[in-house]
ROSE-4610 file (N, C-alpha, C; in Angstrom, 1 decimal, always signed):
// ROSE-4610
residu = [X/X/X/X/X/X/X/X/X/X/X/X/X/X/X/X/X/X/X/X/X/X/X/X/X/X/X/X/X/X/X/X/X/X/X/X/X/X/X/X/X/X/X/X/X/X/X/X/X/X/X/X/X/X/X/X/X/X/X/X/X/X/X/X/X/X/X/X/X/X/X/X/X/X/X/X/X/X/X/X/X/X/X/X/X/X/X/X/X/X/X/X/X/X/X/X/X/X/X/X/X/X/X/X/X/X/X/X/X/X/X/X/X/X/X/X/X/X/X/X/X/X/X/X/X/X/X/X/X/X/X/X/X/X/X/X/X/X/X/X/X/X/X/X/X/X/X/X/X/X/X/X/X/X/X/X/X/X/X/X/X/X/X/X/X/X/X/X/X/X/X/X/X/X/X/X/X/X/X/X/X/X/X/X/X/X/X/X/X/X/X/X/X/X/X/X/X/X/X/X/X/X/X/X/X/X/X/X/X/X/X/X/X/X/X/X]
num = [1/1/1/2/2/2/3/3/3/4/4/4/5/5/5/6/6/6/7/7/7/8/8/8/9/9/9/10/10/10/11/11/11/12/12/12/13/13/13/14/14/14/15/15/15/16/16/16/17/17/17/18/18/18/19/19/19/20/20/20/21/21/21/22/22/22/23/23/23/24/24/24/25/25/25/26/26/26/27/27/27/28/28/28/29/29/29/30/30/30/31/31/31/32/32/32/33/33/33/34/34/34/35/35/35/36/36/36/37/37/37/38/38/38/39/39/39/40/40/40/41/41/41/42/42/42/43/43/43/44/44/44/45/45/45/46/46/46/47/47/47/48/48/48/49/49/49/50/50/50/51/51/51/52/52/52/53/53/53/54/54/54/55/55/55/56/56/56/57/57/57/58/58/58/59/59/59/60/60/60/61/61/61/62/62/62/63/63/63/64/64/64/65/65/65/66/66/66/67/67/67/68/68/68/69/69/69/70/70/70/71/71/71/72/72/72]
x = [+133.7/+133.2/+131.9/+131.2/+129.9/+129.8/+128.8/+128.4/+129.5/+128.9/+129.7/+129.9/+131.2/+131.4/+131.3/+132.5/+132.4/+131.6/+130.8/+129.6/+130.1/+131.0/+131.8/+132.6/+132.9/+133.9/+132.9/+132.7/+132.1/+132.3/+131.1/+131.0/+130.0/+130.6/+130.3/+129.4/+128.6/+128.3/+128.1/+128.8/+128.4/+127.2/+126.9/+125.3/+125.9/+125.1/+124.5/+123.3/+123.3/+122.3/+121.3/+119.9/+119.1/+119.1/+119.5/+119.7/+118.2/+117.4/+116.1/+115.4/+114.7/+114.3/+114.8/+116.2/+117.0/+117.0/+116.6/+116.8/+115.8/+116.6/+117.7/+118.8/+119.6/+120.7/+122.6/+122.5/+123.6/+123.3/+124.3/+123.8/+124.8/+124.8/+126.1/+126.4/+125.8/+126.1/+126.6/+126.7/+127.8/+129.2/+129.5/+131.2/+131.9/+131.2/+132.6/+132.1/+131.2/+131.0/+132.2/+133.1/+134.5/+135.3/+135.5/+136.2/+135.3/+134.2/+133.3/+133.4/+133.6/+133.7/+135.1/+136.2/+137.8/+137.8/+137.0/+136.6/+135.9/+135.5/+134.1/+135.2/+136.3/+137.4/+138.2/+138.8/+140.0/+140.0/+138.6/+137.7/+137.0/+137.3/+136.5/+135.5/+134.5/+133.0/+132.2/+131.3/+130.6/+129.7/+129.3/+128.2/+128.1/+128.1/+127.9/+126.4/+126.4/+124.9/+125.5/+125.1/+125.2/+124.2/+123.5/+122.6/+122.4/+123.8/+124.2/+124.9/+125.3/+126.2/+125.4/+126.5/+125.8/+126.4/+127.8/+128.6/+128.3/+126.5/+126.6/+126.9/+127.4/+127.4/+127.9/+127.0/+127.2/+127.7/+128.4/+128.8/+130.0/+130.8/+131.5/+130.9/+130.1/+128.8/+128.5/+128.0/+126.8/+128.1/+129.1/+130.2/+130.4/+130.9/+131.2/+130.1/+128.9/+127.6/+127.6/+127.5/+127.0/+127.9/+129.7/+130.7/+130.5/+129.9/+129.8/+131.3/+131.8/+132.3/+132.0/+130.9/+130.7/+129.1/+128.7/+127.5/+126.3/+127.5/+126.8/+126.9]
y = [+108.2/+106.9/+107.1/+106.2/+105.8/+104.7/+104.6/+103.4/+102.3/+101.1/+100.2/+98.9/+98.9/+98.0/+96.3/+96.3/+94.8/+94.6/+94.3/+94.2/+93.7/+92.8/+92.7/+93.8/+94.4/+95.9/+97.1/+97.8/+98.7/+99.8/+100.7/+101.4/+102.9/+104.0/+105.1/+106.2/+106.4/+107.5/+108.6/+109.4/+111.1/+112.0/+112.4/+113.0/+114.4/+114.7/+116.8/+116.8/+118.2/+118.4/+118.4/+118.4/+117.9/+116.5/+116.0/+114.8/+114.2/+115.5/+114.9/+113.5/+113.7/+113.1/+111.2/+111.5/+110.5/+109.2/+109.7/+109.3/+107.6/+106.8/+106.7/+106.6/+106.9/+106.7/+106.3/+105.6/+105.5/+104.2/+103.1/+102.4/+102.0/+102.6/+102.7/+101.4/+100.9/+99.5/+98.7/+98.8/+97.5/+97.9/+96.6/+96.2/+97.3/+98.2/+98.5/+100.3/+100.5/+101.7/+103.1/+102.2/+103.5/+103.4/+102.3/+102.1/+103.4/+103.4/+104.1/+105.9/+106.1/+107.8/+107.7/+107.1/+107.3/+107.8/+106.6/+107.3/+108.4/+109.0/+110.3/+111.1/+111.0/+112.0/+112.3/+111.0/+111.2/+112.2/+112.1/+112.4/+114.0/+114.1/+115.3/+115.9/+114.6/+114.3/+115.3/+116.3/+116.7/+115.6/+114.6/+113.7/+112.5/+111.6/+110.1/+109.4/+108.7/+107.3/+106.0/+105.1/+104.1/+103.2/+103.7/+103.7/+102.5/+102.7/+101.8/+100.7/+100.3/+99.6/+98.4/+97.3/+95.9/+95.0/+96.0/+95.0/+94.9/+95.6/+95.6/+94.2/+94.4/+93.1/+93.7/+92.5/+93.2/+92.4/+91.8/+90.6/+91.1/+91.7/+91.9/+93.3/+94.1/+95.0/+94.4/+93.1/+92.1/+92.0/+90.9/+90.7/+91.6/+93.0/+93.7/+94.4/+94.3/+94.6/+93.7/+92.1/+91.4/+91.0/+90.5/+90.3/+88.7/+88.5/+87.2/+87.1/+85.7/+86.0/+85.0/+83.9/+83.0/+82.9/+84.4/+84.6/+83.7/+83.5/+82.7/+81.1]
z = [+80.9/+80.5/+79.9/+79.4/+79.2/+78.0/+77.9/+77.2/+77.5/+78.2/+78.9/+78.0/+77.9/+76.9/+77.7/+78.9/+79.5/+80.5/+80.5/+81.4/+82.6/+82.8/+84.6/+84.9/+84.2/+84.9/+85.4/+86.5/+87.0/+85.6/+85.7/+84.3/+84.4/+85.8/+86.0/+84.8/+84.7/+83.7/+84.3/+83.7/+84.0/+83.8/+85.1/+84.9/+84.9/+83.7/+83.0/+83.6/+84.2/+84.2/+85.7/+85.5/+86.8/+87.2/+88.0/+88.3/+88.9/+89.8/+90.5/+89.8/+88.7/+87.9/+87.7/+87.8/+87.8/+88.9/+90.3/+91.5/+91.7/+92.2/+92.6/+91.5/+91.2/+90.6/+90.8/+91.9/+92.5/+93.3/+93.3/+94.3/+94.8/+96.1/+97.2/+97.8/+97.8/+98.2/+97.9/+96.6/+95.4/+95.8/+95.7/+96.3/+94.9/+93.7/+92.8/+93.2/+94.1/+94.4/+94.8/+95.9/+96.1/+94.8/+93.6/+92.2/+91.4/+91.4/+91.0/+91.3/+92.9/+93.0/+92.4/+92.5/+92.2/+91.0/+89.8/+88.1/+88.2/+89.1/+89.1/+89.5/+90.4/+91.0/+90.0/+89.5/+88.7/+87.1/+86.6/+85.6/+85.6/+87.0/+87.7/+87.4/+87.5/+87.5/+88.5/+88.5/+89.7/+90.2/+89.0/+90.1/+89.0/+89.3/+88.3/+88.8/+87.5/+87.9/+87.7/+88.5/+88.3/+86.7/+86.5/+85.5/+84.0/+84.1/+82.8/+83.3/+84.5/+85.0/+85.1/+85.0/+85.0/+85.8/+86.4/+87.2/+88.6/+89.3/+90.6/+91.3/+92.5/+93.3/+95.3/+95.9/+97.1/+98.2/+97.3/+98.3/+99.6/+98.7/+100.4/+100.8/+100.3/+101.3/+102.3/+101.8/+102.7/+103.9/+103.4/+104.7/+105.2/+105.2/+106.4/+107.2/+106.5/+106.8/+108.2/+108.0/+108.6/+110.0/+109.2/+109.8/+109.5/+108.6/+108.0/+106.9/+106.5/+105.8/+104.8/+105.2/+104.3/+104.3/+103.9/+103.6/+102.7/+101.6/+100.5/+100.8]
């Protein structure tokens, strides 16, 4: 993947290289985060950024976080 065309679809990019620099680069907490390692697996990515991605969202993070389900 890269360069993300639909801005609501999760949109993984592949890190070359030193990643240190980069950090944070990942944000595990968005509900499209396990959709995200599956493209990094299937692709067989050694390591992705969330970087370009526009689709974060944490809404059911928050719900199983909390055990809320009508958080908002």
């Amino acid at each position: 993947m890269g360069g993300c065309v639909n801005k609501m679809e999760p949109c993984p990019v592949l890190v070359k290289g030193n990643r240190e620099s980069d950090r944070p680069y990942r944000k595990v907490d968005c509900d499209h985060y396990g959709d995200c390692l599956d493209t990094a697996l299937k692709c067989r990515w050694s390591d992705f950024s969330c970087s370009e991605c526009a689709a974060y969202t944490r809404t059911r993070f928050i719900e199983q976080a909390t055990g809320l389900d009508d958080y908002w």
